[in-house]
C-alpha positions as CSV (number, residue, x, y, z in Angstrom):
1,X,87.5,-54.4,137.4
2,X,89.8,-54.0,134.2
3,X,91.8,-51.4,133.4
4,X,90.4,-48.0,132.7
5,X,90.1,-45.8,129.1
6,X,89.0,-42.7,128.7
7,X,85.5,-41.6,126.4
8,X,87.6,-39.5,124.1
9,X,90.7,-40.2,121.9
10,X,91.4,-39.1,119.3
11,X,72.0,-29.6,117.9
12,X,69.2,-28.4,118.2
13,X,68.3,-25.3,120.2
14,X,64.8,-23.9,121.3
15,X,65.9,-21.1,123.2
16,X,69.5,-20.3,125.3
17,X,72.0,-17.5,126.2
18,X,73.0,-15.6,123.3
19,X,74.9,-12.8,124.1
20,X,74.8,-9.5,123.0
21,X,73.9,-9.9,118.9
22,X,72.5,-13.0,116.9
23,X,74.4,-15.7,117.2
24,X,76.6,-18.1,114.9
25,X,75.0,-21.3,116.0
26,X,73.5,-22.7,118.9
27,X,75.8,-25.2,121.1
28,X,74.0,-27.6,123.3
29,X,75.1,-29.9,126.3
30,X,76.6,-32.6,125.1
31,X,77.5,-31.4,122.0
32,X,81.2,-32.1,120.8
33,X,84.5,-29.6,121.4
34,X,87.3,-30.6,119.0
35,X,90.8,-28.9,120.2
36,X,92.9,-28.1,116.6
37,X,94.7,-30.7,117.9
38,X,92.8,-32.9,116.9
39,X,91.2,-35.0,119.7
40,X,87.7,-34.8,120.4
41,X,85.3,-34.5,124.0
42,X,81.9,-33.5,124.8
43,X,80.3,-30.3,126.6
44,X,79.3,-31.0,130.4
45,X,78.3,-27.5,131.1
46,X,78.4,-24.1,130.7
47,X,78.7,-21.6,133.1
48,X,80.6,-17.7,133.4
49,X,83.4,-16.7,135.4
50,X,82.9,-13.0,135.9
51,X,81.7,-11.6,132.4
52,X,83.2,-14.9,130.4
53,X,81.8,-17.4,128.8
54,X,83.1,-20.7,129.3
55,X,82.5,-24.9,127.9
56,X,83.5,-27.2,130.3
57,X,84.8,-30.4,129.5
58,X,87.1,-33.1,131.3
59,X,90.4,-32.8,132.4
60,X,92.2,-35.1,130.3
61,X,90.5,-32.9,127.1
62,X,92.8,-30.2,127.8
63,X,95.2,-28.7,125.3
64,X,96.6,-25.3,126.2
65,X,95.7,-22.1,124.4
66,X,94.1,-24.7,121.9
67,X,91.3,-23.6,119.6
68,X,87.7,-25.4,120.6
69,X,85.3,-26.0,118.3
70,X,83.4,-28.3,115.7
71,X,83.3,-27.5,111.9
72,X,85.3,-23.7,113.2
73,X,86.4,-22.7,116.5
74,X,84.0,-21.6,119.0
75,X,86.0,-20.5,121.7
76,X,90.2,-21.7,122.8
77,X,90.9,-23.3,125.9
78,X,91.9,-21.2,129.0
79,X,92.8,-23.0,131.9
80,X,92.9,-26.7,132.9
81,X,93.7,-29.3,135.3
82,X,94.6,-33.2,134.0
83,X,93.0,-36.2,134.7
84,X,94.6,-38.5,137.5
85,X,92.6,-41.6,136.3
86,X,95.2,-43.8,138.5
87,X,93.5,-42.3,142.1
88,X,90.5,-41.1,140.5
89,X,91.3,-37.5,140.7
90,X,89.9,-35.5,138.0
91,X,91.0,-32.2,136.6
92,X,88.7,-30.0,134.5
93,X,89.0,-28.0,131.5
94,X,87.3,-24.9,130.4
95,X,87.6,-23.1,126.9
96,X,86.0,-19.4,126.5
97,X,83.5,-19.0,124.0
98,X,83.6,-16.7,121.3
99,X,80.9,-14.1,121.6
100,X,78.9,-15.5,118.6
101,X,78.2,-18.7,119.8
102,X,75.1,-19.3,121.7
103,X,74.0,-21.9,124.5
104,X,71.5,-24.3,125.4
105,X,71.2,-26.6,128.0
106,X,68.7,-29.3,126.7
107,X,69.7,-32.5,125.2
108,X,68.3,-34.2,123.0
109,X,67.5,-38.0,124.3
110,X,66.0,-38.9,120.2
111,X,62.1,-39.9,121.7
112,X,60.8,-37.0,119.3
113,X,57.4,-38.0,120.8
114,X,57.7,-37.6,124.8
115,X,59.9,-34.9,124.3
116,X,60.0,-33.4,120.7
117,X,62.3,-30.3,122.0
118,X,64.9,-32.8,124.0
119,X,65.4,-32.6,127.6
120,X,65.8,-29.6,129.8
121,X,68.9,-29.7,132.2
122,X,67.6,-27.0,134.8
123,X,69.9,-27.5,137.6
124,X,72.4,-29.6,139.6
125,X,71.7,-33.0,142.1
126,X,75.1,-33.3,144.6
127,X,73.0,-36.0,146.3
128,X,72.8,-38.8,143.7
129,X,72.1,-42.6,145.4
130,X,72.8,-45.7,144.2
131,X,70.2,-47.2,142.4
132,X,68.9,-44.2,140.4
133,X,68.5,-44.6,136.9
134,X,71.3,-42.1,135.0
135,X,71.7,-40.8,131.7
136,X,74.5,-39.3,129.8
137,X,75.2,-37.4,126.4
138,X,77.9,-36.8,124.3
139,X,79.1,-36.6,121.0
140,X,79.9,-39.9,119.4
141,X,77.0,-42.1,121.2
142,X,74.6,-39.4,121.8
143,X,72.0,-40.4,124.9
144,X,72.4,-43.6,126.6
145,X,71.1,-44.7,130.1
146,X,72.0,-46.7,133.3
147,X,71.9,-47.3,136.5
148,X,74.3,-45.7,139.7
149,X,76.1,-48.1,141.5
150,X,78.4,-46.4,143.4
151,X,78.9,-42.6,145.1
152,X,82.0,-41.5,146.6
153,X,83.7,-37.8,146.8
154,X,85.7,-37.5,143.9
155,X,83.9,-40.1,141.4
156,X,80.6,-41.9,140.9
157,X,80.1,-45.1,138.7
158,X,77.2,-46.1,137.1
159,X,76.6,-49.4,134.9
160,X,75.3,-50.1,131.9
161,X,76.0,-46.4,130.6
162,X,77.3,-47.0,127.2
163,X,80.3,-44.7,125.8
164,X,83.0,-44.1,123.8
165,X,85.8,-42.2,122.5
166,X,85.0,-38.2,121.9
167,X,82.3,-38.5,125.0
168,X,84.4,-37.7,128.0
169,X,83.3,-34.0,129.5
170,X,79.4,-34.7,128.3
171,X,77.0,-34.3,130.5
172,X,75.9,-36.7,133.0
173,X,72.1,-36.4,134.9
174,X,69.3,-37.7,136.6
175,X,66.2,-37.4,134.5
176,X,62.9,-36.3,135.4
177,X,60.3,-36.4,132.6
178,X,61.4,-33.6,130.2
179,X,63.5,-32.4,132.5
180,X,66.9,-33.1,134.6
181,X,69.3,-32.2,136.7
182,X,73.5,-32.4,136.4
183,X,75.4,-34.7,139.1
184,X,78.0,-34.5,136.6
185,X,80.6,-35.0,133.6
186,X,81.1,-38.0,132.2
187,X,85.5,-39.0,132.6
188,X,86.0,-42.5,131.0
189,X,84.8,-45.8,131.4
190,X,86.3,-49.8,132.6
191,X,88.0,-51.7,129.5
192,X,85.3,-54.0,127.6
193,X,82.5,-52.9,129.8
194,X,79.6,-50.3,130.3
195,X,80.6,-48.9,133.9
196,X,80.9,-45.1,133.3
197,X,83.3,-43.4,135.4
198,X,81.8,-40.0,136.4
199,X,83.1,-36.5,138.1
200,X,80.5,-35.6,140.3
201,X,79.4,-31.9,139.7
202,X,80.6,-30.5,143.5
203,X,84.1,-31.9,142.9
204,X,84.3,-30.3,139.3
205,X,83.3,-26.7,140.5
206,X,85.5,-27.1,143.3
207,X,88.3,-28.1,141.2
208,X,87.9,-25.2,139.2
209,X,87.3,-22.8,142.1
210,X,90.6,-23.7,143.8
211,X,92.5,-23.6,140.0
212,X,90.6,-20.3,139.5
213,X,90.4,-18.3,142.3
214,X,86.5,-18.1,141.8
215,X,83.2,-19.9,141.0
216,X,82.3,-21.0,137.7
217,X,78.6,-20.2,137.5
218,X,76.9,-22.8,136.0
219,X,74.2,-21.3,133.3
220,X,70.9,-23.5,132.7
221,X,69.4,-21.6,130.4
């Protein structure tokens, strides 16, 4: 293998979590999070930590007390742990969402006619095999597909997966007609190929337990 990068550098929802009055807009997995630093990654998931509202992303996405957003902030980062891409230890990041900005967790994979509404992420897979076919989606090359070739603890990789810079943190999942399931975010990929570098979706919400002192709870809906 070559050396590693990472994806980042530098929306349509049918129904979601919208909390408490109409919301601004309508955020959906895989969409992009720009920090008003100016670097841009992908949402993986969303989830609460007690009555917060949170966008997960990658580790190496973190900036702290950043504003998160695209076109105007939806939320500022929170917490965060880097990326150790060396030992393939990855962090997380979470920003909070601002009350006004609602959630969805479909993707949309472009065939308008086998799934005109996207696909439905309704849950998470912590037993992925090699062999599987994957897909991803994130910000800059939207949904691509491959093929696992590897599952270990801490990372999974999976080939032909295309990506680049701004689609680190999107989400990563095993699809099942017009529907899937999460095994994870999407972390980087090998120099001059297509073999995705993944954070498996147990490590992540440990990760973030351990940081956090509680469980993110992932919301599907």
């Amino acid at each position: 293998m070559g050396a590693m990068v990472w994806a980042s550098d530098a929306t349509v929802a049918e129904a979601g979590t919208c909390p408490g009055r109409s919301c601004r807009v309508f955020r959906d997995l895989g969409d992009g999070i720009l920090s008003d630093q100016g670097d841009g990654c992908s949402m993986g998931l969303f989830g609460t930590l007690g009555s917060n509202r949170y966008m997960v992303t990658a580790g190496h996405c973190y900036h702290e007390n950043a504003g998160a957003g695209m076109f105007f902030e939806m939320g500022r980062y929170e917490s965060g742990i880097p990326d150790d891409l060396d030992n393939y230890r990855f962090g997380y990041a979470l920003a909070r969402m601002n009350d006004d900005i609602g959630t969805s967790s479909s993707v949309i994979d472009g065939n308008v006619v086998a799934n005109p509404f996207g696909i439905k992420i309704n849950g998470l897979n912590v037993d992925p095999q090699p062999g599987q076919r994957v897909c991803k989606q994130g910000w800059k090359t939207r949904n691509t597909c491959g093929t696992i070739r590897e599952v270990h603890e801490n990372y999974i990789l999976a080939d032909d997966l295309k990506s680049t810079n701004g689609d680190s943190g999107g989400v990563v999942y095993l699809p099942a007609g017009g529907t899937g399931a999460t095994i994870g975010i999407l972390i980087g990929k090998y120099r001059d190929t297509d073999t995705a570098i993944i954070q498996p979706i147990a490590n992540l919400l440990d990760v973030i337990e351990k940081d956090r002192g509680e469980p993110l709870l992932p919301d599907f809906s």
